[in-house]
C-alpha positions, 0 to 999 in steps of 0.5 A: 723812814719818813722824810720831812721837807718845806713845801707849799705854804711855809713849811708842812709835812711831806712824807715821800716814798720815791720819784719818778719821771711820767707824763702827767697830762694828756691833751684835749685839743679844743679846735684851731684858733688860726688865724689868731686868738687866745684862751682867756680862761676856765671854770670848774666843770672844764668849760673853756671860754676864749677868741677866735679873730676869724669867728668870734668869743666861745665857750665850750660845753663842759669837758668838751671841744668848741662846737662852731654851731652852739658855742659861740656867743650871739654877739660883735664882742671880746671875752675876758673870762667866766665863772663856775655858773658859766657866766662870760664877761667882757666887751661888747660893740654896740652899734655906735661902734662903740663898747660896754662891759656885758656878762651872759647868764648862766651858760647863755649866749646874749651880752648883758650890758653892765657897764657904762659906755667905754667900759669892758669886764675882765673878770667875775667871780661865782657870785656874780661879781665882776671887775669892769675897767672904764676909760676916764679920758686918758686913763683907765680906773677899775670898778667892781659890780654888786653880785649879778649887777651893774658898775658899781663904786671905783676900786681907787688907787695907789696914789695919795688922795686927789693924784690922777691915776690909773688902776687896772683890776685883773680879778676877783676871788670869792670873798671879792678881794680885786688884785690888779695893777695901779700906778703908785706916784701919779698918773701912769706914764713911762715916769710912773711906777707901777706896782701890784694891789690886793684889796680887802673884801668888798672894799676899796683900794687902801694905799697904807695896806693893799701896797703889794710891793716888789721882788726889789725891782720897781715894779710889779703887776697882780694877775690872779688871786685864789680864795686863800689871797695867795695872789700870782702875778710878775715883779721886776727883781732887785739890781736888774731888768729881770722879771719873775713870777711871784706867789704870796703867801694868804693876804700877806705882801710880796717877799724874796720867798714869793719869787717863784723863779723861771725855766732858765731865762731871765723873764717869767710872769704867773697868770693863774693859781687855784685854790690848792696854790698850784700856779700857771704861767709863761717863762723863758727858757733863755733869755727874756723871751717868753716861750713855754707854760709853766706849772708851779707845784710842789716847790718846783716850775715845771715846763708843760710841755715837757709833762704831755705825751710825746706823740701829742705834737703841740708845745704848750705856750706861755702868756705873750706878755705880763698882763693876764695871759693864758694858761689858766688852771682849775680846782681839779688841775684842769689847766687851759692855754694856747698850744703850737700843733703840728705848725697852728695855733690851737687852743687846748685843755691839758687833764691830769693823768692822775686822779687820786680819790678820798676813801671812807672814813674820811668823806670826799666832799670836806664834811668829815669831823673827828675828835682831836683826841682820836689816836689815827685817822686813816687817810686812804686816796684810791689812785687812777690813770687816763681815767679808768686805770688803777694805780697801785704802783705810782710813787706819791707824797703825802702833804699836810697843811691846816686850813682853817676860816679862810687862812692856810697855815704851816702845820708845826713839825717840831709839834707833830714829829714827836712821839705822839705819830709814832703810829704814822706810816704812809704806805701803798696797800697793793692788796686794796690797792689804796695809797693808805697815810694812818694820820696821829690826829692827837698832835695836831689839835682842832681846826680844819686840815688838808691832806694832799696826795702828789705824783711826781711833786704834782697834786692830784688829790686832796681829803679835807676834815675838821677835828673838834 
């Protein structure tokens, strides 16, 4: 009997067959980070960049732990993040012991200056976009660079025109939306209240739309947005100190659904979100302390170190604040942060246990288009462990969401549950060994959808068509 559940981004259809209690991720220690340094971000090949006080910025070759002779960058400078062409941003020290916002080029290991004098770069997306924040004497103002190149016009404010005020850009997607934080009356001090900003494409901070509001509270911050414009980031509840993480919905402000909740304490702050809407973040789990990394799926926040082996010796930590602190996650699941190993700290990369892999007719690389008036499309996922080893008998949810021009939408329940997918099913074929969902395309209509396969409420697969 099919079970239909709200999940994910308004509601959408989860048919599930059972749940379990497993380890989810095993753990890649990447090398120490003592005496101290952080991750500070990850791309989609699992190229991990961060700092180590003691040695300098890094950036891991693909899949792979630092390497102290070909890793670090040739330069006195601090990295903020990097993009899928490996492009590091940051600061760099000139020799006037003074610092300059720099990328590298693709993979390279030489700052490329972007930035005027008292400037560093926070973020940059794959087109080369980055968001670089310059001092302007007593406050910082964000700006965003053409694609691959220098500082260009400033990102504005929150506050009416003519206010001095201080705005802070967190990041870029790759439509060139900047999320960040930006006082909304006046100049930023302990009086000015802050709140979180999400602009149009290429634009300008527009104070009547790119207002992100609250949980309630008086404040809130942006740290990261996906392609979608779901943005992450912290807010200030109503009636109290607390601070929760929130998710929006696509290009839509925060509300009292976005509240994404903590692992029981009163503090929780989101730091990344992948274009599949899973987020990672910090949370207390007592009080407003911040101690263990979360990952948000399927409608829950689980603790991460809780989803490693056992026999791994690291707890994975949160972000020490609500500025936009490690983990981070990727589009594969890949998920970087900082970890507590056996007494050190380390910087480790957390890789899914489970890889769920789309089958014929559908295609792996999104490029499939069947008629809306085909009776069944066959959605087959072949499931795998630690890599190698097949599953046939994990138990797995199947969720459907429609993902057309840029936007996510709730697939129409009322619609599809009628009597046209009485020929729906979702099953486990032990025989092929294929997880099998015969999907009643008729009641869907034309558009592109997503079709995503989770183990324990925790996505590790998609298939992606179109019907025409």
């Amino acid at each position: 009997m099919k079970r239909i559940i709200t999940l994910f981004i308004g509601s959408c259809l989860l048919f599930v067959a059972s749940t379990c209690v497993a380890q989810m991720y095993t753990v890649l220690d990447l090398g120490t980070l003592n005496p101290s340094g952080t991750v500070v971000g990850i791309n989609a090949s699992g190229q991990v960049v961060g700092n180590n006080y003691s040695v300098g910025a890094f950036r891991t070759a693909a899949n792979m732990p630092i390497n102290t002779d070909t890793d670090f960058l040739q330069c006195h400078c601090w990295v903020y993040g990097i993009n899928d062409s490996g492009r590091v941003v940051g600061m760099f020290w000139n020799p006037d012991d003074w610092f300059e916002a720099f990328s590298t080029a693709p993979n390279g290991l030489d700052p490329i200056i972007i930035g005027e004098s008292g400037t560093f770069a926070t973020a940059i997306n794959a087109s080369g976009e980055a968001v670089i924040e310059k001092y302007m004497g007593y406050y910082l103002q964000g700006f965003r660079t053409e694609p691959n190149g220098y500082m260009g016009d400033d990102l504005g404010t929150l506050t009416p025109e003519g206010q001095w005020a201080e705005t802070y850009g967190e990041a870029v997607n790759s439509a060139g939306q900047v999320v960040g934080i930006a006082a909304v009356d006046g100049y930023w001090n302990l009086q000015a209240h802050r709140h979180a900003f999400r602009t149009a494409p290429n634009s300008p901070i527009n104070p009547s739309t790119d207002d992100l509001g609250t949980l309630g509270g008086s404040e809130s911050g942006a740290n990261d947005i996906n392609a979608f414009g779901q943005v992450v980031g912290w807010s200030y509840t109503s009636g109290s100190a607390a601070v929760h993480a929130f998710r929006t919905s696509p290009n839509a402000p925060i509300n009292l659904a976005s509240d994404l909740g903590t692992l029981g304490g009163s503090f929780s702050t989101a730091s990344s979100i992948n274009n599949f809407g899973q987020v990672v973040g910090g949370a207390a789990l007592s009080g407003d302390t911040i101690q263990h990394a979360f990952l948000f799926d399927g409608g829950a926040m689980h603790d991460l170190s809780t989803l490693i082996s056992g026999g791994s010796n690291c707890v994975v930590l949160g972000a020490v604040d609500i500025s936009r602190n490690p983990p981070y996650i990727n589009d594969a699941g890949q998920i970087a942060a900082n970890a507590q190993c056996g007494g050190e700290l380390h910087a480790v990369r957390l890789d899914p246990v489970y890889k769920a892999s789309v089958q014929q007719p559908i295609n792996a690389d999104g490029t499939s288009v069947f008629s809306a008036k085909r009776g069944v499309i066959p959605v087959k996922f072949v499931l795998t462990q630690f890599g190698t080893q097949p599953s046939c008998t994990s138990s797995a949810t199947i969720g459907i969401v429609k993902a057309s021009n840029g936007t996510l939408a709730a697939v129409d329940e009322s619609t599809y549950s009628m009597s046209a997918d009485s020929g729906s099913n979702f099953r486990i074929d032990s025989t092929a060994c294929q997880y099998t969902y015969n999907l009643a395309a008729s009641a869907l209509g034309t558009g592109t959808y997503r079709v995503d396969i989770s183990i324990n409420g925790i996505m590790v697969g998609h298939a992606v068509f179109a019907l025409k």
